[in-house]
Biopython code that builds the backbone (N, CA, C, O; Angstrom):
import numpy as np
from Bio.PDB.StructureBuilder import StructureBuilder

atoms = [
    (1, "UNK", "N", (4.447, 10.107, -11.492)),
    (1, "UNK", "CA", (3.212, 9.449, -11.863)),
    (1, "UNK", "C", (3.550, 8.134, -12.573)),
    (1, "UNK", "O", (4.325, 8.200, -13.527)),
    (2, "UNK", "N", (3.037, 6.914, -12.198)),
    (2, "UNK", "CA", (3.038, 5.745, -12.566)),
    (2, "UNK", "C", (2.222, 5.167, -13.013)),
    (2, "UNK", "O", (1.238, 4.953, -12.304)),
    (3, "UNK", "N", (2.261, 4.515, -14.746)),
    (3, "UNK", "CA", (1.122, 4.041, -15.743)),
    (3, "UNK", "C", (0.005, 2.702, -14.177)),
    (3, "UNK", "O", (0.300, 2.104, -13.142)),
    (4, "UNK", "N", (-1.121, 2.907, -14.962)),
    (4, "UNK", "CA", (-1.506, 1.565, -14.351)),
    (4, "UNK", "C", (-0.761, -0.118, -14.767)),
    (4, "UNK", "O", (-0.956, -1.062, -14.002)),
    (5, "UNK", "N", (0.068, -0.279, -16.040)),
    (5, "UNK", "CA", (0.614, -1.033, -16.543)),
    (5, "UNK", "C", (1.834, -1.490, -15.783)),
    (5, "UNK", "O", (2.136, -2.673, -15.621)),
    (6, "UNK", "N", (2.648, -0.239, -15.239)),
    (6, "UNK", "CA", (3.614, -0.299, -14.698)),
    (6, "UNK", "C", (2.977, -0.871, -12.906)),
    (6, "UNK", "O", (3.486, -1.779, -12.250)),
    (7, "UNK", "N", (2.115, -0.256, -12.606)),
    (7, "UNK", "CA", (2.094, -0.438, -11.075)),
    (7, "UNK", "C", (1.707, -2.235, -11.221)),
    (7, "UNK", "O", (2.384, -3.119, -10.697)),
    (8, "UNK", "N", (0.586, -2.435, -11.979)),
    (8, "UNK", "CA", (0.435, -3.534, -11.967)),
    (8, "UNK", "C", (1.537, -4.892, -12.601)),
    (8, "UNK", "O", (1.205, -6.061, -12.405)),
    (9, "UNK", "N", (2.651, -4.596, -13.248)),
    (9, "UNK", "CA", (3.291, -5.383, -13.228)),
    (9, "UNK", "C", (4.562, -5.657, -12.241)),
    (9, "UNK", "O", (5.341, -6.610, -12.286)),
    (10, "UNK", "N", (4.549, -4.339, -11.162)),
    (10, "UNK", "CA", (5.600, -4.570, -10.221)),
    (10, "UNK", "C", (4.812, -5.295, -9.226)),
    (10, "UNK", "O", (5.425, -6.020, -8.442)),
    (11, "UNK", "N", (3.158, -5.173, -9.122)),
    (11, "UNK", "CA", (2.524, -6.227, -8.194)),
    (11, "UNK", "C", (2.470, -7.718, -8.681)),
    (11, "UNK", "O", (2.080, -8.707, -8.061)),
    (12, "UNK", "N", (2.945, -7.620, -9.899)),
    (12, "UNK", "CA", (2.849, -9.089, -10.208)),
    (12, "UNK", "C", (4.324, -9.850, -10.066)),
    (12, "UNK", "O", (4.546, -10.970, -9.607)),
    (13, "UNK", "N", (5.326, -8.809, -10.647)),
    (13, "UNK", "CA", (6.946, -9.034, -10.603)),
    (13, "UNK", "C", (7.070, -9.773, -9.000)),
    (13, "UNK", "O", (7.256, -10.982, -8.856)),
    (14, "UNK", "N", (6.928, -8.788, -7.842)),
    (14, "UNK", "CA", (7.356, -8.541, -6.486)),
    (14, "UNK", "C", (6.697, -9.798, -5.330)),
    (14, "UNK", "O", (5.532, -10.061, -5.628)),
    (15, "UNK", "N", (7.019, -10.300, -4.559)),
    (15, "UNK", "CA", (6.692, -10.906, -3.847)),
    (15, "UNK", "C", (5.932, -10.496, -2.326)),
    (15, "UNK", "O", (5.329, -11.284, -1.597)),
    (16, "UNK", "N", (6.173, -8.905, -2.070)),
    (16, "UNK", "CA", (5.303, -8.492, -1.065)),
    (16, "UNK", "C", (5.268, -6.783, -1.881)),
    (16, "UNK", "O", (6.271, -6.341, -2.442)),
    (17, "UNK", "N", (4.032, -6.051, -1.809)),
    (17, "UNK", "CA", (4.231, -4.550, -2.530)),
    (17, "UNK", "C", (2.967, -3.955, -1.617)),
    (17, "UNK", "O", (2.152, -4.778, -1.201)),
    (18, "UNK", "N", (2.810, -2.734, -1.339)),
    (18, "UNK", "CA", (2.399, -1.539, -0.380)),
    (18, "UNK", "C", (1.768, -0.576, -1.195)),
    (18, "UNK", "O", (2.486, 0.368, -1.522)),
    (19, "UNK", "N", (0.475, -0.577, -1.653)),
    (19, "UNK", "CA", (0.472, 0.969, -2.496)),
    (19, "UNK", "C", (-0.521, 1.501, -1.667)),
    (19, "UNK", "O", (-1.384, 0.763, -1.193)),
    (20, "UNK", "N", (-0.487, 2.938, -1.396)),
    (20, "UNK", "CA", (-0.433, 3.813, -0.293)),
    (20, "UNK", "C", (-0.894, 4.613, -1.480)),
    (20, "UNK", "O", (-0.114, 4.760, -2.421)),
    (21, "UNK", "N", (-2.396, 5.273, -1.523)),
    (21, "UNK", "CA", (-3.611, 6.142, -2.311)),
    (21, "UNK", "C", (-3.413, 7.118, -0.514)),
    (21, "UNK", "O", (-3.310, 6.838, 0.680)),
    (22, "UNK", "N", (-3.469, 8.563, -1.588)),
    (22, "UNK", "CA", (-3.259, 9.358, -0.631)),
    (22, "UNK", "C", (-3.354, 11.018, -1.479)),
    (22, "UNK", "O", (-2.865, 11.213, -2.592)),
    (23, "UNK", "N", (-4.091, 12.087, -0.654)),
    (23, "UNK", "CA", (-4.402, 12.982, -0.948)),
    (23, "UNK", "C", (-3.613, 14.160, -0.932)),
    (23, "UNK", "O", (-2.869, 14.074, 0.044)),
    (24, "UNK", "N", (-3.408, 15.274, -1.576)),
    (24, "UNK", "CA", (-2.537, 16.690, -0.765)),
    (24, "UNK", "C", (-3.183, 17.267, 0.050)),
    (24, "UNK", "O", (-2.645, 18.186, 0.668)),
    (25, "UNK", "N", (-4.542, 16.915, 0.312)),
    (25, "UNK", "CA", (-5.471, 17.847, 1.016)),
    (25, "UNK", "C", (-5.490, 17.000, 2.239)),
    (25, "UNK", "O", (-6.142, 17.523, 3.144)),
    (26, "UNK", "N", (-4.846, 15.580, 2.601)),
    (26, "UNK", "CA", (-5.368, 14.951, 3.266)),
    (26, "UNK", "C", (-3.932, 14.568, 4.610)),
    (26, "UNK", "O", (-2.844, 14.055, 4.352)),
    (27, "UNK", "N", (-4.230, 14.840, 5.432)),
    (27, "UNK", "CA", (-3.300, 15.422, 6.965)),
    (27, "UNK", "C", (-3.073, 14.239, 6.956)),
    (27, "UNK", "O", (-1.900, 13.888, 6.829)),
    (28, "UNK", "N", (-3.946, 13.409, 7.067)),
    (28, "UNK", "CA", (-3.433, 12.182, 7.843)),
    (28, "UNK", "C", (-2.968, 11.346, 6.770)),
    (28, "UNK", "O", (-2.422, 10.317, 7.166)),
    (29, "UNK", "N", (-3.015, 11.460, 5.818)),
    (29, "UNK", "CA", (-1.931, 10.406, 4.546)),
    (29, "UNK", "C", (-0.645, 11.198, 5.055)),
    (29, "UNK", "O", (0.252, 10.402, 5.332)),
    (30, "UNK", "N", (-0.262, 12.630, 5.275)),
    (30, "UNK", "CA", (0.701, 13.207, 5.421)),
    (30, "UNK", "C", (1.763, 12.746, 6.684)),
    (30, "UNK", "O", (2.968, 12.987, 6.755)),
    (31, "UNK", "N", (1.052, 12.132, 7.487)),
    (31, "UNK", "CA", (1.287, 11.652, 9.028)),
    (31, "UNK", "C", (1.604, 10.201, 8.675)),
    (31, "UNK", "O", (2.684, 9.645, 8.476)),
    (32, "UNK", "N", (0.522, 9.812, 8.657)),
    (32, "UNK", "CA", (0.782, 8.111, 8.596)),
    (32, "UNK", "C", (1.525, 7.707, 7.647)),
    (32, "UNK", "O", (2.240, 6.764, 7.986)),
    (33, "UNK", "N", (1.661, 8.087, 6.446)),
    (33, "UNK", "CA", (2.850, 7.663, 5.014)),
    (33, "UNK", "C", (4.127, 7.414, 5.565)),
    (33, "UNK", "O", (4.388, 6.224, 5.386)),
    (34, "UNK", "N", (5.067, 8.016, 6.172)),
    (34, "UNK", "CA", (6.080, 8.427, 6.278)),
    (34, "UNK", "C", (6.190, 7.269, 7.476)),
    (34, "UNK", "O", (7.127, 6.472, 7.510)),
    (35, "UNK", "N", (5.490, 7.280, 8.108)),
    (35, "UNK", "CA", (5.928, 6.103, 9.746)),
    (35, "UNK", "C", (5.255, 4.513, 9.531)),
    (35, "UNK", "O", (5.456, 3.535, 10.250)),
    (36, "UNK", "N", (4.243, 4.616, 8.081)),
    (36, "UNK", "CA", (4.258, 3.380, 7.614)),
    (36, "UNK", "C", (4.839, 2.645, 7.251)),
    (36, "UNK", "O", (4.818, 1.428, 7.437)),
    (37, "UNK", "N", (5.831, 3.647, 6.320)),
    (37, "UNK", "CA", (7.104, 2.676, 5.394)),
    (37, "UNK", "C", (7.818, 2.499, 6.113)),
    (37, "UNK", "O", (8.381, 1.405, 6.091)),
    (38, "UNK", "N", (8.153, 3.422, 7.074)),
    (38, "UNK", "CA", (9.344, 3.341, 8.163)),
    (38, "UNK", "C", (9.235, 2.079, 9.325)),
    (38, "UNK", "O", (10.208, 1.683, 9.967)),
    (39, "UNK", "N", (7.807, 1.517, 9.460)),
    (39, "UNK", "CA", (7.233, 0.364, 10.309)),
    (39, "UNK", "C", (7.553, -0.838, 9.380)),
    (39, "UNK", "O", (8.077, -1.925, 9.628)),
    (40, "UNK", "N", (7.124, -0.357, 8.354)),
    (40, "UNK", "CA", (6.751, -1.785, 7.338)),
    (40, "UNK", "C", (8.535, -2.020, 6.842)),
    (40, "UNK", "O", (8.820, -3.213, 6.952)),
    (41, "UNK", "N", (9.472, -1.355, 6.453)),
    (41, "UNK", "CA", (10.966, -1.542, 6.025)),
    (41, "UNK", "C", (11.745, -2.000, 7.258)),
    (41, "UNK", "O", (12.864, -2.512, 7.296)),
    (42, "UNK", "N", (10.903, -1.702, 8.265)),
    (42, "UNK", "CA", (11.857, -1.962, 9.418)),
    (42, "UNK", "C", (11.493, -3.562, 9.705)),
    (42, "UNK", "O", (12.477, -4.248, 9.978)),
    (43, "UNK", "N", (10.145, -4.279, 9.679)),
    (43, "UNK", "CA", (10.171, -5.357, 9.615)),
    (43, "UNK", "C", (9.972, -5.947, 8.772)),
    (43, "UNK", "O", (9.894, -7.138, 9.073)),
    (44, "UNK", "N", (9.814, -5.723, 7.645)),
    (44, "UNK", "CA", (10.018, -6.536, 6.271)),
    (44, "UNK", "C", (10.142, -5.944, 5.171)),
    (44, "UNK", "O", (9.447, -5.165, 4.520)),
    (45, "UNK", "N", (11.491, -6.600, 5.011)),
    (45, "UNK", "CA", (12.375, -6.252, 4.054)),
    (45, "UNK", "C", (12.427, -6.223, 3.107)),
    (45, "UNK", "O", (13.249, -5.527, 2.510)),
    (46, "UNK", "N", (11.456, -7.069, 2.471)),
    (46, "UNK", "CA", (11.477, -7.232, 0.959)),
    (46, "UNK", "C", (9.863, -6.237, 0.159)),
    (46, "UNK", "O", (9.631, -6.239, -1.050)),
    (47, "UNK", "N", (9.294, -5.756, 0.849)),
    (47, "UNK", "CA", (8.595, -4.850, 0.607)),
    (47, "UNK", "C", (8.769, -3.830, -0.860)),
    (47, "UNK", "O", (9.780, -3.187, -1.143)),
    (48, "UNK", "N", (7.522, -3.895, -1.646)),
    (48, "UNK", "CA", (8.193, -2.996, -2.513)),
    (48, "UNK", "C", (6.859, -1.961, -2.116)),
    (48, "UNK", "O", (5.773, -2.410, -1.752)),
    (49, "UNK", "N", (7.237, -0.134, -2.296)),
    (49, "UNK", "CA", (6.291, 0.873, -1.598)),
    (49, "UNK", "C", (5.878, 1.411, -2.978)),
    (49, "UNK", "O", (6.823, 1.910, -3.589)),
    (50, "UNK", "N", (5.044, 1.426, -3.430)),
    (50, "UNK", "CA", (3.640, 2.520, -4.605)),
    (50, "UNK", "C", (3.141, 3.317, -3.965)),
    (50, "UNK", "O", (2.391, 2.852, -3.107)),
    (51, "UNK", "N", (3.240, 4.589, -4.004)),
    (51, "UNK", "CA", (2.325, 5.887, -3.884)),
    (51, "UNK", "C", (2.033, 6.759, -4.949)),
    (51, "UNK", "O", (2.737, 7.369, -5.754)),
    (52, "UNK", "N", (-0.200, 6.593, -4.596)),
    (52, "UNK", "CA", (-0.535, 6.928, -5.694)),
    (52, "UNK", "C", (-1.420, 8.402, -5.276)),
    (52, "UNK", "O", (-1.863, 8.131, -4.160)),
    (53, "UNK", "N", (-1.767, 9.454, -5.538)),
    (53, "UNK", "CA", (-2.151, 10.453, -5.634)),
    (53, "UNK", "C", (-3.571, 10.305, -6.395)),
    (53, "UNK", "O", (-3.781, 10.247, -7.606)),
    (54, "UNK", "N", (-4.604, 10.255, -5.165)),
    (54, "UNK", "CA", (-5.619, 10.318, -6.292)),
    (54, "UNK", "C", (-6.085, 11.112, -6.772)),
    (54, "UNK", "O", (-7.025, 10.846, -7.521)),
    (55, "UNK", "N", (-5.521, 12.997, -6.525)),
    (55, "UNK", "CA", (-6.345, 13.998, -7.121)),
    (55, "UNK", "C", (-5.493, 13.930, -8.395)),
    (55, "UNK", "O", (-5.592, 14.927, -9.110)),
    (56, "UNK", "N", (-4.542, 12.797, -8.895)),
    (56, "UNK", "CA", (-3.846, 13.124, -10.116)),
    (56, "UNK", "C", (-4.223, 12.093, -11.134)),
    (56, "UNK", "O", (-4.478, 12.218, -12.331)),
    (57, "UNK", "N", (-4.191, 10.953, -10.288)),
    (57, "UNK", "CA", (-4.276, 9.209, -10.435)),
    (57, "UNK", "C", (-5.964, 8.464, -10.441)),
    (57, "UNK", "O", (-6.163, 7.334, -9.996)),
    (58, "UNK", "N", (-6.800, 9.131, -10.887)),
    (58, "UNK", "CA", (-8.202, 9.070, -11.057)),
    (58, "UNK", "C", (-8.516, 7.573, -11.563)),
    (58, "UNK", "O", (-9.298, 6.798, -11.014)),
    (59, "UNK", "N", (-8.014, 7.406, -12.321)),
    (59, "UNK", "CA", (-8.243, 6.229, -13.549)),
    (59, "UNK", "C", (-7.531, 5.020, -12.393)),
    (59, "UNK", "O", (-8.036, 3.947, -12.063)),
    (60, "UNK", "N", (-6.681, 5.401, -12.098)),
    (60, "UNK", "CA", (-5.356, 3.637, -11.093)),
    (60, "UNK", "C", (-6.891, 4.047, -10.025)),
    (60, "UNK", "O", (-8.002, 3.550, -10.215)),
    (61, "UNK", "N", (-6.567, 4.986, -9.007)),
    (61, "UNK", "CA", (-7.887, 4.557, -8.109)),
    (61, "UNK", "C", (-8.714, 4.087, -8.351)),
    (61, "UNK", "O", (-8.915, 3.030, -7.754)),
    (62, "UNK", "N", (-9.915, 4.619, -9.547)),
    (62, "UNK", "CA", (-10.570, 3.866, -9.360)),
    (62, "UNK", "C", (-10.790, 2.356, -9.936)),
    (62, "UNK", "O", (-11.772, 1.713, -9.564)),
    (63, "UNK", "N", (-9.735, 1.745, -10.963)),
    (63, "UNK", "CA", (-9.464, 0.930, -11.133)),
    (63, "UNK", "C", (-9.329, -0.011, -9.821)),
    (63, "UNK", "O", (-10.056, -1.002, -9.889)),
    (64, "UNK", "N", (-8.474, 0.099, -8.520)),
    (64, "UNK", "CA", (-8.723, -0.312, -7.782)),
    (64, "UNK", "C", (-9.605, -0.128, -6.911)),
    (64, "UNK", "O", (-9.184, -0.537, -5.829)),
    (65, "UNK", "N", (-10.707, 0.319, -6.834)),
    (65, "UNK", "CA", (-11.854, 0.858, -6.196)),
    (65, "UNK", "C", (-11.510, 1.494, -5.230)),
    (65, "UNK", "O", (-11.995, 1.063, -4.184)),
    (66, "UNK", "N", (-10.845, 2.382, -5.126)),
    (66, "UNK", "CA", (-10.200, 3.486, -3.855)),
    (66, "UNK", "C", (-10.571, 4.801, -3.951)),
    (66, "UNK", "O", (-9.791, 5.590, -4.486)),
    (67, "UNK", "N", (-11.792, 5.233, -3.457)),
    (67, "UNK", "CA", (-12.474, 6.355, -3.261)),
    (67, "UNK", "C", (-12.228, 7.425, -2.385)),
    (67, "UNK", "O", (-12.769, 8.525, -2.494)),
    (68, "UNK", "N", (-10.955, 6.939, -1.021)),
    (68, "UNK", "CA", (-10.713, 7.837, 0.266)),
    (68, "UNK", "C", (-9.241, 7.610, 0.594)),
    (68, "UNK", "O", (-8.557, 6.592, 0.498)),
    (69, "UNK", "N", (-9.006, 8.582, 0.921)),
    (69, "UNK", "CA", (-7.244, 8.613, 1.507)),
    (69, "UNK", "C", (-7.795, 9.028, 2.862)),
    (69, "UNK", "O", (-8.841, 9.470, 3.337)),
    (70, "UNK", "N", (-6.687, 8.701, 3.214)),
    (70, "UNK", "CA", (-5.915, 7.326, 3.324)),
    (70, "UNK", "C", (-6.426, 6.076, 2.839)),
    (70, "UNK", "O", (-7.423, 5.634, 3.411)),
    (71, "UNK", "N", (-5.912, 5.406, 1.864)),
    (71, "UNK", "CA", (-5.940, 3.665, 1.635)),
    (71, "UNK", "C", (-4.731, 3.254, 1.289)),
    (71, "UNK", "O", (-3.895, 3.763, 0.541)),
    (72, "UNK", "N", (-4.724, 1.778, 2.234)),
    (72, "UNK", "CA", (-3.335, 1.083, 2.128)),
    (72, "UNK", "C", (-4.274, -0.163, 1.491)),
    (72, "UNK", "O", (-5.441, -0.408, 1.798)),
    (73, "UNK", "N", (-3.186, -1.096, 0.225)),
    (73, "UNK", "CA", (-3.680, -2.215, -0.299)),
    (73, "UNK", "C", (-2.199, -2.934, -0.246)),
    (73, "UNK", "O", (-1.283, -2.398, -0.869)),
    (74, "UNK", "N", (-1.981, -4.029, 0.423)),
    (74, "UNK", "CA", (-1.211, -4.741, 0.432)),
    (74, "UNK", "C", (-1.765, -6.168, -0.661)),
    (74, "UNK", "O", (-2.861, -6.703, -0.824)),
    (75, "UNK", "N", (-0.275, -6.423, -1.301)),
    (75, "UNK", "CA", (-0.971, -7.454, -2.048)),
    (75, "UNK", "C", (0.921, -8.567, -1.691)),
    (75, "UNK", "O", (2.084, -8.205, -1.513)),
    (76, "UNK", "N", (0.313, -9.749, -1.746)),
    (76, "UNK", "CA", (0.989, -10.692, -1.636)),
    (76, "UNK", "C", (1.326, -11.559, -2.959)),
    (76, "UNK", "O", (0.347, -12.306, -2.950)),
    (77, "UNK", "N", (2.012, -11.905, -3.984)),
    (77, "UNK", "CA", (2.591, -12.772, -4.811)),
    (77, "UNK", "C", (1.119, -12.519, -5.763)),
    (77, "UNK", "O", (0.256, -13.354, -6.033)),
    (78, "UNK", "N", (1.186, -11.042, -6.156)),
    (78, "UNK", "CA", (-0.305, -10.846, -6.744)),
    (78, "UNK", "C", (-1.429, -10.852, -6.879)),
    (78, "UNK", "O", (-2.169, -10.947, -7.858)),
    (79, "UNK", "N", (-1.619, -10.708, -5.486)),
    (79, "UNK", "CA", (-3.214, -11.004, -5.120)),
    (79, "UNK", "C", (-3.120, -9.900, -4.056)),
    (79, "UNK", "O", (-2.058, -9.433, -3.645)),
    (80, "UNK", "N", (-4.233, -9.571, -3.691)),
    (80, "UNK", "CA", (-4.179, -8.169, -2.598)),
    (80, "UNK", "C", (-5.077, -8.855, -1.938)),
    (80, "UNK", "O", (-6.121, -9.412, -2.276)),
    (81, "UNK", "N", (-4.365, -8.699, -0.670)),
    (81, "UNK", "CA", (-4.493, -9.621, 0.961)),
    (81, "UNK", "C", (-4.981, -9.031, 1.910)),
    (81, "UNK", "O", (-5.673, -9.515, 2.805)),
    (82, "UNK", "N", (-4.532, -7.577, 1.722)),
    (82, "UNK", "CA", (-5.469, -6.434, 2.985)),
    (82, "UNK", "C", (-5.531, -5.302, 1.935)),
    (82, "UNK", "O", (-5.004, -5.113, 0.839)),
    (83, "UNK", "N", (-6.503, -4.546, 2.822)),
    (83, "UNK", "CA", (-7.149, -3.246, 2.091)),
    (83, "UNK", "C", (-7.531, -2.536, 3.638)),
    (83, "UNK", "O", (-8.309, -2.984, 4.480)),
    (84, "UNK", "N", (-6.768, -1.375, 3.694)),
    (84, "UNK", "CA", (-7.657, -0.599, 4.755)),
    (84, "UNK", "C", (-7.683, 0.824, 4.232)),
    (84, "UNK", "O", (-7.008, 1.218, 3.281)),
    (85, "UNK", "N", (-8.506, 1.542, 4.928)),
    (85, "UNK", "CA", (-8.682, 2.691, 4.367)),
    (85, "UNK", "C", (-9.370, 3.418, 5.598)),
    (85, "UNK", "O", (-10.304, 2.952, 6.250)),
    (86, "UNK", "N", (-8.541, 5.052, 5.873)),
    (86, "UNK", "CA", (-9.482, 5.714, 6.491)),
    (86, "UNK", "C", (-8.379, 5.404, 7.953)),
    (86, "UNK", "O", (-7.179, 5.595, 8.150)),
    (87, "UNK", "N", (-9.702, 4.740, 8.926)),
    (87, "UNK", "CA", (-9.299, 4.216, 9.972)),
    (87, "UNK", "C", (-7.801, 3.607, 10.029)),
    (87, "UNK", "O", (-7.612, 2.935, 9.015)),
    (88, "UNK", "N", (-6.975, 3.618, 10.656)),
    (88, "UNK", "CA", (-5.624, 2.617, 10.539)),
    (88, "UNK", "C", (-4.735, 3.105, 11.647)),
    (88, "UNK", "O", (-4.743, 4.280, 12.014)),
    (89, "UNK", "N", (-3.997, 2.213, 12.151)),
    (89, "UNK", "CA", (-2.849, 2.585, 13.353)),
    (89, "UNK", "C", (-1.566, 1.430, 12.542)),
    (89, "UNK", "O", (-1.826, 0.540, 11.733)),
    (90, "UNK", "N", (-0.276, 1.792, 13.044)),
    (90, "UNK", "CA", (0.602, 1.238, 11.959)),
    (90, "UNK", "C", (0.672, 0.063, 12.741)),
    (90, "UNK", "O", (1.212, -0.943, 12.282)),
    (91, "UNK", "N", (0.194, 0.085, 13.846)),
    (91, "UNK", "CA", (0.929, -1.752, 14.584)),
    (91, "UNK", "C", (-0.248, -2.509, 13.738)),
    (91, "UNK", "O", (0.032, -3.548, 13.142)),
    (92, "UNK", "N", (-1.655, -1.935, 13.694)),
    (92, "UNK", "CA", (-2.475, -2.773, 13.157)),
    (92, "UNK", "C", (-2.269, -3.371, 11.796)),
    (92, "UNK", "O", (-2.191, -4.584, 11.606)),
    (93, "UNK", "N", (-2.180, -2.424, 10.827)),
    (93, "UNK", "CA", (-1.587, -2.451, 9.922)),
    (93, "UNK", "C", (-0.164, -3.689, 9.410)),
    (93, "UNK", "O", (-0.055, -4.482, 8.476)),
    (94, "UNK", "N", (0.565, -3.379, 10.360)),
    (94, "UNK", "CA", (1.809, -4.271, 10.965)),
    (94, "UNK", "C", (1.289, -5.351, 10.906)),
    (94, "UNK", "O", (1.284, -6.124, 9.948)),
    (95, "UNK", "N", (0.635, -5.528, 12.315)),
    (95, "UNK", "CA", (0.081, -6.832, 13.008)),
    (95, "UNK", "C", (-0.497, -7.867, 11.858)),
    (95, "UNK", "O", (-0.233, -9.069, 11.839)),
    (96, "UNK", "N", (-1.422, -7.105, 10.801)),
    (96, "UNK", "CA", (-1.892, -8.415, 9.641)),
    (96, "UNK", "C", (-0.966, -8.308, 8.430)),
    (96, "UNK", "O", (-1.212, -8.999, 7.442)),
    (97, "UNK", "N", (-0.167, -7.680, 8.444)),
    (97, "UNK", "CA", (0.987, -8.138, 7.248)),
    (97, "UNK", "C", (1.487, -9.216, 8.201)),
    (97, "UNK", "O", (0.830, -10.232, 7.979)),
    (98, "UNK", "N", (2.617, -9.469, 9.429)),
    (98, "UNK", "CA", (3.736, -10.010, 9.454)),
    (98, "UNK", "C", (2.981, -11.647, 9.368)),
    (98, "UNK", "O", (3.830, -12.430, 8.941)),
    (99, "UNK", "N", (1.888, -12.227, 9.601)),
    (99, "UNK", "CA", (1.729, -13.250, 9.180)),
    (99, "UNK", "C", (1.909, -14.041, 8.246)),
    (99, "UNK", "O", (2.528, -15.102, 8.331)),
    (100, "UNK", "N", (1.323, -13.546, 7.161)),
    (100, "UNK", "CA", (1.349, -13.684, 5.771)),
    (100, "UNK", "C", (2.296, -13.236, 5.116)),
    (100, "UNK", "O", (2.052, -13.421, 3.924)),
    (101, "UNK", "N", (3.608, -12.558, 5.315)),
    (101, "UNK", "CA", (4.310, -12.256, 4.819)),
    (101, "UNK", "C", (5.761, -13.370, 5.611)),
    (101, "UNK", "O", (6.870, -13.688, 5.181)),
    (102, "UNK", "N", (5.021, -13.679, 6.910)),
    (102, "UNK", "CA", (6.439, -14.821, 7.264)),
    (102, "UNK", "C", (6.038, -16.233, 6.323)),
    (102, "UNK", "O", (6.980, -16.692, 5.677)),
    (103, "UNK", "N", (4.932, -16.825, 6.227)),
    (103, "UNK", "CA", (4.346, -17.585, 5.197)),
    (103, "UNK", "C", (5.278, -17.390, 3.742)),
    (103, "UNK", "O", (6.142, -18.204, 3.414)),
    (104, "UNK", "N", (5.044, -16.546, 3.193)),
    (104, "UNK", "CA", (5.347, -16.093, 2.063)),
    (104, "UNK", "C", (7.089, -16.001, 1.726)),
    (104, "UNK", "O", (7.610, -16.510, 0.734)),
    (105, "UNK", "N", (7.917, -15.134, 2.936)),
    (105, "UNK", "CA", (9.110, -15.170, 2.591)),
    (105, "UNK", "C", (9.765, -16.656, 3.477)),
    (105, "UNK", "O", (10.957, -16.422, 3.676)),
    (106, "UNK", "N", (9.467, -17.769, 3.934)),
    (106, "UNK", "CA", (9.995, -18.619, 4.442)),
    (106, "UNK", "C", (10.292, -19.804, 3.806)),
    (106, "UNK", "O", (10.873, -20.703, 4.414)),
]
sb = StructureBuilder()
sb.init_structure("model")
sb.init_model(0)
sb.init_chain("A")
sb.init_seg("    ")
for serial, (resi, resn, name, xyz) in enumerate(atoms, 1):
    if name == "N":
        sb.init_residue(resn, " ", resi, " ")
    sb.init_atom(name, np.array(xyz, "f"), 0.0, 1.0, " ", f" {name:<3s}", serial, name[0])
structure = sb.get_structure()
C-alpha cells in the first residue's frame, strides 16, 4: 500500500508513470494488468507502473476520481494525459501513449 504523498510525488519525480486502479473481485484487471505492463515495458522504457487497489485504497481513488476497475491513468511530466476505464484493449491503450511519449522522451 502506497501513501497518496508517495504516489503523487513519483508522478511528479518521473517523466512517463502508469497507475493501474484495480479490484480482487474484478477478472478483467486480473487479465489485462499483467499484458499491459508487459505491452507498455516492451515499448517504453522509461515507464514507471502504480497499482492501486481500490477495495483498500478508498481515499487515492477517490482522490483521483476512479470509481471502476479497471482504470488506467497515464500521466506525462505530471499532468495526466489519458484516463481509461472499463472498456480498453492494450494496442489502444498503446496506440495513445506512443505519441506523446515519443514527444516527451526525444
Amino acid at each position: 500500500m502506497q501513501t497518496l504523498e508517495t504516489i503523487e510525488n513519483t508522478i511528479q519525480r518521473e517523466t512517463a508513470v502508469m497507475v493501474f486502479f484495480s479490484s480482487p473481485t474484478c477478472s478483467v484487471c486480473h487479465v489485462l494488468k499483467p499484458k499491459l505492463i508487459e505491452a507498455v515495458q516492451k515499448e517504453f522504457k522509461l515507464f514507471k507502473f502504480i497499482n492501486i487497489d481500490i477495495s483498500k485504497e478508498l481515499d487515492t481513488a477517490a482522490h483521483y476520481g476512479v470509481f471502476s476497475a479497471p482504470t488506467v491513468l497515464v500521466f506525462f511530466d505530471g499532468k495526466e494525459f489519458i484516463r481509461k476505464t472499463r472498456n480498453m484493449g492494450i494496442d489502444e491503450v498503446v496506440g495513445e501513449i506512443r505519441r506523446p511519449y515519443e514527444i516527451m522522451t526525444s
